[in-house]
FIKOLZA-1660 file (N, C-alpha, C; in steps of 0.1 Angstrom, whole numbers, plus 5000, padded with zeros to 4 digits):
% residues 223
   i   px   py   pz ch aa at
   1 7802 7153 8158  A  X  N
   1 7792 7162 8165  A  X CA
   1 7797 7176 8162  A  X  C
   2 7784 7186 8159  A  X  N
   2 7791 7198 8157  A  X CA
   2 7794 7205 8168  A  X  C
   3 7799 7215 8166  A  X  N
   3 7804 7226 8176  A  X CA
   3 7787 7230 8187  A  X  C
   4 7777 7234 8177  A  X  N
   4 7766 7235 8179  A  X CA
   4 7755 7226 8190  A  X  C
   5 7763 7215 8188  A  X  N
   5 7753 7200 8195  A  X CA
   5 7762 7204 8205  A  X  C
   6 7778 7206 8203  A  X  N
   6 7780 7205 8219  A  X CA
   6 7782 7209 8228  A  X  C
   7 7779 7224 8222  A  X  N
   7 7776 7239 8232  A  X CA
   7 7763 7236 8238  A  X  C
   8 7752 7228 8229  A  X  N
   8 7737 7231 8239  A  X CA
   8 7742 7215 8246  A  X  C
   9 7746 7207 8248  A  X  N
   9 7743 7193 8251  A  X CA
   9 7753 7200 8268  A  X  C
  10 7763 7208 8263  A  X  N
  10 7773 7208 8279  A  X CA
  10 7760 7209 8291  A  X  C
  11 7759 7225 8287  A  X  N
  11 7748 7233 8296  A  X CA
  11 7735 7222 8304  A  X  C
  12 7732 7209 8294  A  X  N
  12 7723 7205 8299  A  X CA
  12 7727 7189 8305  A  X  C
  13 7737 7188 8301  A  X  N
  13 7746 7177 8315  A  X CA
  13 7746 7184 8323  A  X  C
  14 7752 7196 8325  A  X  N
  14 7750 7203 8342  A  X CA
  14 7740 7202 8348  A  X  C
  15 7727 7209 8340  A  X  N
  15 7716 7204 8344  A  X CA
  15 7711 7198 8350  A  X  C
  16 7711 7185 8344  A  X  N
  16 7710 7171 8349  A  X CA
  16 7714 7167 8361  A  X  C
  17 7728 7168 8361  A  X  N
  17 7734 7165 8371  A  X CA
  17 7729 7173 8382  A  X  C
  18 7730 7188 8383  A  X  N
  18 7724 7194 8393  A  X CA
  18 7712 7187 8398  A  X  C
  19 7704 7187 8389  A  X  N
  19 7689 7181 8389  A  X CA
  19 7690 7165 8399  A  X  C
  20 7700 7157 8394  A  X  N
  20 7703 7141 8404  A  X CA
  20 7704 7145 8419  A  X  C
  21 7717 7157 8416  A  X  N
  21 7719 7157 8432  A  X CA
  21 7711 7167 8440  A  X  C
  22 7703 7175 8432  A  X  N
  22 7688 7178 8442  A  X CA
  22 7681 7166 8449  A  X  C
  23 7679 7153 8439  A  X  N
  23 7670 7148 8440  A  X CA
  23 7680 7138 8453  A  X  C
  24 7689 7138 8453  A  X  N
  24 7698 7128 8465  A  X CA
  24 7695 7133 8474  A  X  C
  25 7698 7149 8468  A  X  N
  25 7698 7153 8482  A  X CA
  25 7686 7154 8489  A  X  C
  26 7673 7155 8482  A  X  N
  26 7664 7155 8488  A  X CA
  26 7656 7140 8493  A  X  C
  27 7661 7129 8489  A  X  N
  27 7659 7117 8496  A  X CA
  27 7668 7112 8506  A  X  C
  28 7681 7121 8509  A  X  N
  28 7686 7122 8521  A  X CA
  28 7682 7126 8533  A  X  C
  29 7677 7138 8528  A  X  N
  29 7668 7145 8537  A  X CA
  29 7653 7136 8541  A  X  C
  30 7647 7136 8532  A  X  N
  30 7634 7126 8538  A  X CA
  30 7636 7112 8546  A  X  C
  31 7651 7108 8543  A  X  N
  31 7655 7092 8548  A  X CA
  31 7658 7096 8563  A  X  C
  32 7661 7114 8566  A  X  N
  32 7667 7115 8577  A  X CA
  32 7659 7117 8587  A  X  C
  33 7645 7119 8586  A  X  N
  33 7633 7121 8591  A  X CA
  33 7629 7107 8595  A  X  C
  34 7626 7106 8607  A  X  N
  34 7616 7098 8617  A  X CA
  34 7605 7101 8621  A  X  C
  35 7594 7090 8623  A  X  N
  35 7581 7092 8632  A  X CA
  35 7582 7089 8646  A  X  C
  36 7571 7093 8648  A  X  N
  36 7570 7086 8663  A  X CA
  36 7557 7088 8668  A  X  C
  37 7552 7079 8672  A  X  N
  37 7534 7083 8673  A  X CA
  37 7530 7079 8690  A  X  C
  38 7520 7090 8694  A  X  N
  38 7518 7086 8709  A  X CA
  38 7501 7091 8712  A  X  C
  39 7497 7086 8723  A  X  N
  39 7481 7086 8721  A  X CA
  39 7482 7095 8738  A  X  C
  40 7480 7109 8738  A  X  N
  40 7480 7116 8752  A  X CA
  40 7467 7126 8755  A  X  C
  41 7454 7118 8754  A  X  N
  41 7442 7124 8752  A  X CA
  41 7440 7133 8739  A  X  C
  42 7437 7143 8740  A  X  N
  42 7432 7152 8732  A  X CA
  42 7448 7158 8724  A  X  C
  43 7445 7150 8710  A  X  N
  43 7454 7155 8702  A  X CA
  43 7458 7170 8697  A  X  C
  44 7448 7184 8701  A  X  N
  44 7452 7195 8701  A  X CA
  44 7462 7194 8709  A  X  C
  45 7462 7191 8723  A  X  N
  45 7471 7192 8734  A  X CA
  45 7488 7186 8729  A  X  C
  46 7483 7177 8729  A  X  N
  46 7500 7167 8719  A  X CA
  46 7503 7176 8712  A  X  C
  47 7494 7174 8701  A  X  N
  47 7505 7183 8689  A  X CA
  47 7509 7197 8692  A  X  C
  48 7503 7204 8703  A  X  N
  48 7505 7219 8704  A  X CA
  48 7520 7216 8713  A  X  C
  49 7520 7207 8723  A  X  N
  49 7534 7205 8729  A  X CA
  49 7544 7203 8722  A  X  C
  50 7547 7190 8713  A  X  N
  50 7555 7188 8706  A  X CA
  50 7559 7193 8694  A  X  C
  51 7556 7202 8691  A  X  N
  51 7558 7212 8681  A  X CA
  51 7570 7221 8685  A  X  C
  52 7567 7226 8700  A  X  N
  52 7574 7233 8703  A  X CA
  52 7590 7230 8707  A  X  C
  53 7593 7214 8702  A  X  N
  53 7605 7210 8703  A  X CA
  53 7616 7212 8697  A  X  C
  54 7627 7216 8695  A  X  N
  54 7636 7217 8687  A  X CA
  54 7639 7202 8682  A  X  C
  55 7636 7202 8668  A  X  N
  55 7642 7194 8662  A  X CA
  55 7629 7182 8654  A  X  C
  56 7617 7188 8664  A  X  N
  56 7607 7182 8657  A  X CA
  56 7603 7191 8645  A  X  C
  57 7601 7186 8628  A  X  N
  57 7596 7192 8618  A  X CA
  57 7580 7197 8616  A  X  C
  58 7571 7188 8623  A  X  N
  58 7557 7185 8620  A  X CA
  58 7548 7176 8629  A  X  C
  59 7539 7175 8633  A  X  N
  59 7528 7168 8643  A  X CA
  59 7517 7171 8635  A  X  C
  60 7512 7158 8634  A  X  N
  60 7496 7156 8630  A  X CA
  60 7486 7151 8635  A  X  C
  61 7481 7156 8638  A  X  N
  61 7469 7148 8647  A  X CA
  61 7461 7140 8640  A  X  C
  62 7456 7126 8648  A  X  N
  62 7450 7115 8637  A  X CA
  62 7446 7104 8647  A  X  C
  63 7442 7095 8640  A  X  N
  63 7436 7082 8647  A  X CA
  63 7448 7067 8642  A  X  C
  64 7448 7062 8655  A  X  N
  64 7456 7052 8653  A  X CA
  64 7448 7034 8664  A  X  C
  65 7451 7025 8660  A  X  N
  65 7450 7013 8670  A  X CA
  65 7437 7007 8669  A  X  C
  66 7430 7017 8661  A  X  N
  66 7415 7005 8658  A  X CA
  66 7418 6998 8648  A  X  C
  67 7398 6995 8644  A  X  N
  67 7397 6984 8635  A  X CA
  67 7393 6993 8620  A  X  C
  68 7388 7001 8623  A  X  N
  68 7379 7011 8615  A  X CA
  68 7390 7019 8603  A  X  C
  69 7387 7017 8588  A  X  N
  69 7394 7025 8580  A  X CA
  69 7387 7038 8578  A  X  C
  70 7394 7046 8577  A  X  N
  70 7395 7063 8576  A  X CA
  70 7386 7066 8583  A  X  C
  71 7387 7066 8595  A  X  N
  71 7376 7073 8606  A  X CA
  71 7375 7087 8608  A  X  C
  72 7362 7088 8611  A  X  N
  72 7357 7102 8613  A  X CA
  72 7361 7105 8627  A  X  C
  73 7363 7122 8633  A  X  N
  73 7363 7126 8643  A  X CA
  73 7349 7120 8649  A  X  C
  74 7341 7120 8648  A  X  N
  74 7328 7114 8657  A  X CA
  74 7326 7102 8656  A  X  C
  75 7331 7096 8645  A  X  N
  75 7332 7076 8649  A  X CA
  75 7342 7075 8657  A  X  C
  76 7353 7082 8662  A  X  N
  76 7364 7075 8673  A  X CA
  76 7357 7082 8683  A  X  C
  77 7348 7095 8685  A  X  N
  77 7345 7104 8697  A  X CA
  77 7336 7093 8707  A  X  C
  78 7326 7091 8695  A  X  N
  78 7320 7079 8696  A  X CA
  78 7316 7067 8700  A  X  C
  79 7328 7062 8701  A  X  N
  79 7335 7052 8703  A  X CA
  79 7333 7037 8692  A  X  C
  80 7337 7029 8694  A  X  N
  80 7334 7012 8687  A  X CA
  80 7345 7010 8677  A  X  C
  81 7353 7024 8672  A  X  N
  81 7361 7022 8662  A  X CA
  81 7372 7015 8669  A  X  C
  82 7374 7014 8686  A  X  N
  82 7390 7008 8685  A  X CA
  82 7403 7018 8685  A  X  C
  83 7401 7028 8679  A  X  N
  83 7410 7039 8672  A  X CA
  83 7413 7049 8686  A  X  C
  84 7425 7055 8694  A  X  N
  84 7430 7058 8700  A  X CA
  84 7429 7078 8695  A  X  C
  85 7429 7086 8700  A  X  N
  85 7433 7102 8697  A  X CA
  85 7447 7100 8695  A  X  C
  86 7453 7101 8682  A  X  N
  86 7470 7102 8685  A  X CA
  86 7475 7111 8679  A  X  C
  87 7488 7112 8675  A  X  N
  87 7495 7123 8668  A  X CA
  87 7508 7115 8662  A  X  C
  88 7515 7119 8648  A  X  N
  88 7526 7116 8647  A  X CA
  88 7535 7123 8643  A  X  C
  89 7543 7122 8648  A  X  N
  89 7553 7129 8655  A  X CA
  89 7566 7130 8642  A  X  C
  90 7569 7144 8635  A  X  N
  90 7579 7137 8623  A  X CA
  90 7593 7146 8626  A  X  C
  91 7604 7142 8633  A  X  N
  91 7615 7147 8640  A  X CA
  91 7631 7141 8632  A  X  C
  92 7639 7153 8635  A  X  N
  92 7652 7145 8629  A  X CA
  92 7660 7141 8644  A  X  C
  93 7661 7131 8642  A  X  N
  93 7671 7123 8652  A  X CA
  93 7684 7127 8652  A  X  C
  94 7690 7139 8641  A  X  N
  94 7701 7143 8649  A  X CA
  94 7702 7150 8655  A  X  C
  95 7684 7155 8657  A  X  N
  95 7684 7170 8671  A  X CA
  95 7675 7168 8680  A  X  C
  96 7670 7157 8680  A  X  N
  96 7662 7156 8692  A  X CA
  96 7660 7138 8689  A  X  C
  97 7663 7128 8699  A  X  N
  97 7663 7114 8700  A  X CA
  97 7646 7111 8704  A  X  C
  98 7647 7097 8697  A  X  N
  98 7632 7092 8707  A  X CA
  98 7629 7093 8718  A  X  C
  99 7638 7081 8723  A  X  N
  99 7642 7085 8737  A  X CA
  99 7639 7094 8745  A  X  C
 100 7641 7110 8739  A  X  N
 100 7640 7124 8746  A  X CA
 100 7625 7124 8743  A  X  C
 101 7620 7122 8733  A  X  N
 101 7607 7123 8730  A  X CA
 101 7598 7117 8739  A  X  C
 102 7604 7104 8742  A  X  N
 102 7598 7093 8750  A  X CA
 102 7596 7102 8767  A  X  C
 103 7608 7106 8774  A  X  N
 103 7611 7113 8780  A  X CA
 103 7600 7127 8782  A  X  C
 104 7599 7132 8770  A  X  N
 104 7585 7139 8775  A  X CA
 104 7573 7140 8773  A  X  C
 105 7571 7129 8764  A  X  N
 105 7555 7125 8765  A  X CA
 105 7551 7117 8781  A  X  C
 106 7560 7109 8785  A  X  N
 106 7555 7104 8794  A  X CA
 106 7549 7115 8808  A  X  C
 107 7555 7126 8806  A  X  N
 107 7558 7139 8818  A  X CA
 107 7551 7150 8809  A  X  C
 108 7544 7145 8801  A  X  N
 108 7532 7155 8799  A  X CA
 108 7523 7150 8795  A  X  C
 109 7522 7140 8800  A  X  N
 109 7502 7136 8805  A  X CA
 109 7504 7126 8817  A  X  C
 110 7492 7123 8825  A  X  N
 110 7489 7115 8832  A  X CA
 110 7490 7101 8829  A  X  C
 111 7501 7094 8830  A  X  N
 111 7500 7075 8826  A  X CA
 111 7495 7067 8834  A  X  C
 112 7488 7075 8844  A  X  N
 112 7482 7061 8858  A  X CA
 112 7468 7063 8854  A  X  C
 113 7463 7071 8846  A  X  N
 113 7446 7069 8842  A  X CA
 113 7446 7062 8830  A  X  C
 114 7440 7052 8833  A  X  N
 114 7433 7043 8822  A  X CA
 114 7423 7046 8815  A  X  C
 115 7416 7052 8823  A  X  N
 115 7403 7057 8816  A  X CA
 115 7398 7070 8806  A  X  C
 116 7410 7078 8804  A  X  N
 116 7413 7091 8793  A  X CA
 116 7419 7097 8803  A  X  C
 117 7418 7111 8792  A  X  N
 117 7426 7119 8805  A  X CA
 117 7424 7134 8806  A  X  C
 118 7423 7134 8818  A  X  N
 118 7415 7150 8823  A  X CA
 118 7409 7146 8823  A  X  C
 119 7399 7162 8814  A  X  N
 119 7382 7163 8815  A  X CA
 119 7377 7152 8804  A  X  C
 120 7385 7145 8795  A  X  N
 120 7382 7134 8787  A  X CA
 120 7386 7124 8788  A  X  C
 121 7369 7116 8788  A  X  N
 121 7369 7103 8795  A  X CA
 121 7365 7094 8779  A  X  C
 122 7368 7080 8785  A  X  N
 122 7366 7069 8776  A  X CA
 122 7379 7066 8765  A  X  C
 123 7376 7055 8757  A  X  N
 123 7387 7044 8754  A  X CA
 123 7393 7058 8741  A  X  C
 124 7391 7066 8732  A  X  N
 124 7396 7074 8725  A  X CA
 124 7408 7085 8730  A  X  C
 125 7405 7087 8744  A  X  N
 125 7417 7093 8751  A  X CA
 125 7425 7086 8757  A  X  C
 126 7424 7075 8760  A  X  N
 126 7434 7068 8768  A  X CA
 126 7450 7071 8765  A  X  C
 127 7460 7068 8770  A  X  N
 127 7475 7072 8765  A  X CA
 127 7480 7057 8759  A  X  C
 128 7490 7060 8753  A  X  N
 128 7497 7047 8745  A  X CA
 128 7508 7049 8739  A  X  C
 129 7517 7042 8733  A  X  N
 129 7529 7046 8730  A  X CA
 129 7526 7034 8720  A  X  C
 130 7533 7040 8703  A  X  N
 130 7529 7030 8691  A  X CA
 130 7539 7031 8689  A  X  C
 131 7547 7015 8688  A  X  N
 131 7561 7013 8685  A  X CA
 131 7566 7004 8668  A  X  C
 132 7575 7007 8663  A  X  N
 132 7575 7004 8650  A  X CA
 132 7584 6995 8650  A  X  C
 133 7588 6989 8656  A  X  N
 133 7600 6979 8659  A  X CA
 133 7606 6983 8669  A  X  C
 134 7613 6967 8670  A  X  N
 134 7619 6957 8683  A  X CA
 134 7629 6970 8691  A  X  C
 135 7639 6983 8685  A  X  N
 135 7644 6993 8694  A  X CA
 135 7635 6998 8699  A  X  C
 136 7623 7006 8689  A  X  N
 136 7616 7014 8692  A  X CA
 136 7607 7010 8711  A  X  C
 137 7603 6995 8709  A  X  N
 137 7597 6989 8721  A  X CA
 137 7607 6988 8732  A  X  C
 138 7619 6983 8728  A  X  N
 138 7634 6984 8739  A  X CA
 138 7628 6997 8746  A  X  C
 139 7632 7010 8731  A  X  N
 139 7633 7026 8744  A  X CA
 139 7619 7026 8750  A  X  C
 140 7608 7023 8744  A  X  N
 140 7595 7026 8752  A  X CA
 140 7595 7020 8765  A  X  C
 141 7597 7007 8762  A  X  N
 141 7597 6998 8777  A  X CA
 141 7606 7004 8790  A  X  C
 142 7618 7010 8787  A  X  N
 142 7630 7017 8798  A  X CA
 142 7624 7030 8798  A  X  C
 143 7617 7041 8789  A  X  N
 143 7611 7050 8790  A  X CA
 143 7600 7044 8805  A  X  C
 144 7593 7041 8800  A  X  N
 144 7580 7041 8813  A  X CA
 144 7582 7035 8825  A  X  C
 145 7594 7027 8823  A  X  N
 145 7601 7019 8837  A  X CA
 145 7602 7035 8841  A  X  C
 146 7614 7036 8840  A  X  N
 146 7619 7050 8844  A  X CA
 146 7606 7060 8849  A  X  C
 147 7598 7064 8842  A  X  N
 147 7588 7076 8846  A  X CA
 147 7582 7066 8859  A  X  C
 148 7578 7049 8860  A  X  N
 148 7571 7053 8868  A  X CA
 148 7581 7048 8884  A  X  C
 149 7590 7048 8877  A  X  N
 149 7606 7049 8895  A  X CA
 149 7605 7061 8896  A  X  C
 150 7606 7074 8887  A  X  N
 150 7606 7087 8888  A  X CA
 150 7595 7092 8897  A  X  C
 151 7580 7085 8893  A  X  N
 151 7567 7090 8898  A  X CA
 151 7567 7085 8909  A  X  C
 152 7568 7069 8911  A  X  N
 152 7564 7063 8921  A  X CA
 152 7550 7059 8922  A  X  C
 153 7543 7058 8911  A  X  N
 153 7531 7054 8908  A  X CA
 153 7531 7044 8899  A  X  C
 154 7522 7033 8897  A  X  N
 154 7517 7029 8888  A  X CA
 154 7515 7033 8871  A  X  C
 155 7525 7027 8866  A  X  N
 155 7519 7031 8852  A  X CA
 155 7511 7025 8838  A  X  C
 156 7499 7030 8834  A  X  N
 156 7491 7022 8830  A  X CA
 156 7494 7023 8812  A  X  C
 157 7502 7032 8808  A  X  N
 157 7503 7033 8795  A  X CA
 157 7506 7023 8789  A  X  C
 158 7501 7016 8780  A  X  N
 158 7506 7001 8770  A  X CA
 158 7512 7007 8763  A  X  C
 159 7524 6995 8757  A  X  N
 159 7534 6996 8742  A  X CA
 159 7527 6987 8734  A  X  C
 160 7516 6996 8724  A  X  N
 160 7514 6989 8716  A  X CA
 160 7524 6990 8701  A  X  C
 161 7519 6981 8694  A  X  N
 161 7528 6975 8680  A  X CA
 161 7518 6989 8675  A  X  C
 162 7522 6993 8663  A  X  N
 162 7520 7002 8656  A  X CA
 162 7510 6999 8643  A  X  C
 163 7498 7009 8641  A  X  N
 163 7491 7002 8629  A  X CA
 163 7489 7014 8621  A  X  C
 164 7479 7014 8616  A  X  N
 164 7479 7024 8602  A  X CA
 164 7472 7038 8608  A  X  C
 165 7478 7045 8604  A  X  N
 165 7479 7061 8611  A  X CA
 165 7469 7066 8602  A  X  C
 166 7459 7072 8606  A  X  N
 166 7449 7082 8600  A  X CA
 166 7448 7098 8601  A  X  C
 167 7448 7104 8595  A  X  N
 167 7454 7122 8596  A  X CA
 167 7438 7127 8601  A  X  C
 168 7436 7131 8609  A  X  N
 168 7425 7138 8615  A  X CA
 168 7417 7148 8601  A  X  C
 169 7411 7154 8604  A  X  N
 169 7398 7160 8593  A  X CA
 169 7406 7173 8596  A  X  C
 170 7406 7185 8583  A  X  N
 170 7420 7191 8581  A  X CA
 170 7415 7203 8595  A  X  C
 171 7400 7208 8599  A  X  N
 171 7399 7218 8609  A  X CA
 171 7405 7209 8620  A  X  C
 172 7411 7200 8628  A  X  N
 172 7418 7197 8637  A  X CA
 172 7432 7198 8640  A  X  C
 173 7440 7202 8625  A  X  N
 173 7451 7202 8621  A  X CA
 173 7458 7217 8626  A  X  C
 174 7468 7216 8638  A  X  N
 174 7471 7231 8644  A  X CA
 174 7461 7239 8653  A  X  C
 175 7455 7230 8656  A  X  N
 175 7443 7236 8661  A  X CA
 175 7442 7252 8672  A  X  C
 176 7451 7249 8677  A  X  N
 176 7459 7263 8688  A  X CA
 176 7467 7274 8680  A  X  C
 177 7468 7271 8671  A  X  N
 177 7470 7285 8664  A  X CA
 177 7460 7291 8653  A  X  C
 178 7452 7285 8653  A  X  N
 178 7445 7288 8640  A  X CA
 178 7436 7302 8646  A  X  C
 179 7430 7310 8635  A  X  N
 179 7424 7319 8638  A  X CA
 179 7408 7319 8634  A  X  C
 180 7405 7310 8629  A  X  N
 180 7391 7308 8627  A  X CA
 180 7379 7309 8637  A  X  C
 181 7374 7316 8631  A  X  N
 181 7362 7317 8647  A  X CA
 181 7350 7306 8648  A  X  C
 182 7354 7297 8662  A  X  N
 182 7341 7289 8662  A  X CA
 182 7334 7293 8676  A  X  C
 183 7323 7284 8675  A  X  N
 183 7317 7286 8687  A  X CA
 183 7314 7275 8699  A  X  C
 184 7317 7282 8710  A  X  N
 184 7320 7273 8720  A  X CA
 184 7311 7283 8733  A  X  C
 185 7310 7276 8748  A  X  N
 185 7304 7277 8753  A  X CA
 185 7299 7288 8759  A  X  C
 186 7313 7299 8756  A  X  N
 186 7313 7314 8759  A  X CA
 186 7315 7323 8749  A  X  C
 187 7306 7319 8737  A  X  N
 187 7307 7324 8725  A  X CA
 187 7315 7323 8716  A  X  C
 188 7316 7330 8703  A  X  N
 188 7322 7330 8694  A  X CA
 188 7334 7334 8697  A  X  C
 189 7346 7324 8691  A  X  N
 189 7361 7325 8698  A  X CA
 189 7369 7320 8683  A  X  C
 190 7381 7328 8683  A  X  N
 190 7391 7325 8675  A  X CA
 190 7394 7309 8679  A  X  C
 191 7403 7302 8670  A  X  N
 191 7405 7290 8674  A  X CA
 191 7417 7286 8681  A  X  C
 192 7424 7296 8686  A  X  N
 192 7432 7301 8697  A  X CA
 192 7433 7304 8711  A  X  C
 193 7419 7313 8710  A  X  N
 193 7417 7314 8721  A  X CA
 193 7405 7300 8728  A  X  C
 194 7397 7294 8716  A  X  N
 194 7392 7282 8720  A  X CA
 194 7397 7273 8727  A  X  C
 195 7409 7267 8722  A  X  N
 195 7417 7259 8722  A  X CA
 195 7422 7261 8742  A  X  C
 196 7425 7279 8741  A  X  N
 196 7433 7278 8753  A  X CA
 196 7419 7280 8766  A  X  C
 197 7409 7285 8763  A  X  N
 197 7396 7278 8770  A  X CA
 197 7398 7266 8772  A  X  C
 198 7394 7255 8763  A  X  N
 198 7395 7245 8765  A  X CA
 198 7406 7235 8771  A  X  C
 199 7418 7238 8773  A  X  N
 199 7430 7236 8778  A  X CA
 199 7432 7238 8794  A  X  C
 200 7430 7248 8795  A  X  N
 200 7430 7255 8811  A  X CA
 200 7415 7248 8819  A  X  C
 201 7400 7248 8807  A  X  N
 201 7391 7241 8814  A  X CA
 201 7389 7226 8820  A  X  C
 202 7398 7220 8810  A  X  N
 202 7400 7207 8812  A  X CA
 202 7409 7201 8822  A  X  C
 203 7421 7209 8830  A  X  N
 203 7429 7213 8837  A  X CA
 203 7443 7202 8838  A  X  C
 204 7440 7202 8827  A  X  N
 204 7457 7193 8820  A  X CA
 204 7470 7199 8826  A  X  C
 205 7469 7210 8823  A  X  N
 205 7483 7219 8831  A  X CA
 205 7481 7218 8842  A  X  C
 206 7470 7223 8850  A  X  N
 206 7471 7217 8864  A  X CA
 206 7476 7209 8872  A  X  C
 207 7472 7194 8863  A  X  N
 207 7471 7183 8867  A  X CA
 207 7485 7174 8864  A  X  C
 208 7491 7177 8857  A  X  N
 208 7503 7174 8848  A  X CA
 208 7508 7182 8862  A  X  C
 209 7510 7193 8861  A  X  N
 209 7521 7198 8872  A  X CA
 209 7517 7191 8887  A  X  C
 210 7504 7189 8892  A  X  N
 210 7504 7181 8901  A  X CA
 210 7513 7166 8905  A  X  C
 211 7510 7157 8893  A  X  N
 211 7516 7147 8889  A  X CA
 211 7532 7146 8890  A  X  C
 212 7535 7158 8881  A  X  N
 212 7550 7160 8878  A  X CA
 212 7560 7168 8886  A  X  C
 213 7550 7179 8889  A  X  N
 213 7560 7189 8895  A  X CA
 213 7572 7192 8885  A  X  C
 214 7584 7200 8893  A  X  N
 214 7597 7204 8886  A  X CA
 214 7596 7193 8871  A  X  C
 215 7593 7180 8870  A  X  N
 215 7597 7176 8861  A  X CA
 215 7590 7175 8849  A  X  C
 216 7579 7181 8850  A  X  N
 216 7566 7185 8842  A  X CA
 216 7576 7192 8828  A  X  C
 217 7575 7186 8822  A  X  N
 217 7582 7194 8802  A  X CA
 217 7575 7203 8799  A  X  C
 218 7565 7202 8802  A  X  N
 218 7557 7215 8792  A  X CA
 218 7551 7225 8799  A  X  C
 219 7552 7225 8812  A  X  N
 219 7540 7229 8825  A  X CA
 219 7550 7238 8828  A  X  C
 220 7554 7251 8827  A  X  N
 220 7562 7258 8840  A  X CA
 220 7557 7263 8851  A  X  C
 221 7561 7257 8863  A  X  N
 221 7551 7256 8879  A  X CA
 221 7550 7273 8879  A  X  C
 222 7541 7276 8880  A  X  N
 222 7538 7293 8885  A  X CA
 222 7537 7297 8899  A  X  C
 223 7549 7309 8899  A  X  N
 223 7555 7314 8907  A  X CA
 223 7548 7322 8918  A  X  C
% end
């Protein structure tokens, strides 16, 4: 080998090798990432809460638990699809546990309504917890024991088995921060300030803090 072959050959073993341990490193990182999917009416509302978590990466809002492949916002609004409003949930478990997750989904929506929640009624709002295995059902099951010793009510949320998750139509995606202007009942509105119309109209925070009080996660009781 000349001198020549093995001046250019060094530089690009380094390469390489840098190049492997990017790529380790970056399937370490994606191996370290967890889901977690939950159905708490109106997926703006979910995903705007859980975002604000330390340690969660990303929330999507989507359809989960029907029969129906790649549903539209208006076939689950709808209804007949089967398909629940959900979100999933993509967090690293060494900064924030299910469990904790579990912990505040349950204490930021209503789990004694069956029938949706708030100002949204029928089977696409209902709440639910989508479990992906036999732990995941373990923490759900002591999760909602717990909230409803905590509440002292009834709790109606099911642990369903987990099925194929559908990413909502991309204008649903962040919906509370976006700036796009649509229109809604008191005119044309950023999709921020839509959002927080819609939010306060439907009286989720209200009602969550009624429910929860002090233990309300997302609700701070006003003073």
């Amino acid at each position: 080998m000349s001198i020549a072959m093995h001046s250019l050959k060094a530089p690009l073993l380094a390469v390489l090798i840098m190049l492997g341990a990017a790529i380790q490193c970056g399937s370490a990182k994606a191996a370290a990432t967890e889901k977690a999917y939950f159905a708490g009416g109106c997926f703006w509302c979910v995903e705007s809460d859980f975002e604000r978590v330390p340690g969660v990466a990303e929330v999507v809002s989507g359809f989960t638990g029907g029969t129906t492949n790649n549903p539209t916002y208006k076939q689950v609004t709808k209804g007949g699809t089967g398909h629940y409003e959900a979100v999933e949930i993509q967090y690293d478990p060494e900064r924030v546990s299910y469990e904790q997750l579990l912990h505040a989904f349950f204490r930021s929506v209503d789990p004694t309504d069956g029938g949706g929640q708030f100002c949204d009624r029928g089977d696409s709002y209902r709440t639910a917890v989508f479990v992906s295995n036999p732990a995941e059902k373990a923490a759900a099951e002591s999760a909602r024991a717990r909230a409803q010793s905590d509440l002292g009510k009834r709790i109606v949320t099911p642990i369903l088995d987990a099925s194929a998750f559908y990413e909502a139509e991309a204008y649903h995606q962040d919906y509370y921060k976006g700036t796009d202007i649509v229109l809604t009942r008191r005119g044309p509105k950023s999709k921020t300030s839509a959002y927080k119309f819609y939010r306060d109209g439907c009286g989720r925070d209200k009602k969550v803090l009624e429910l929860w009080g002090d233990d309300a996660v997302f609700v701070a009781p006003k003073s």
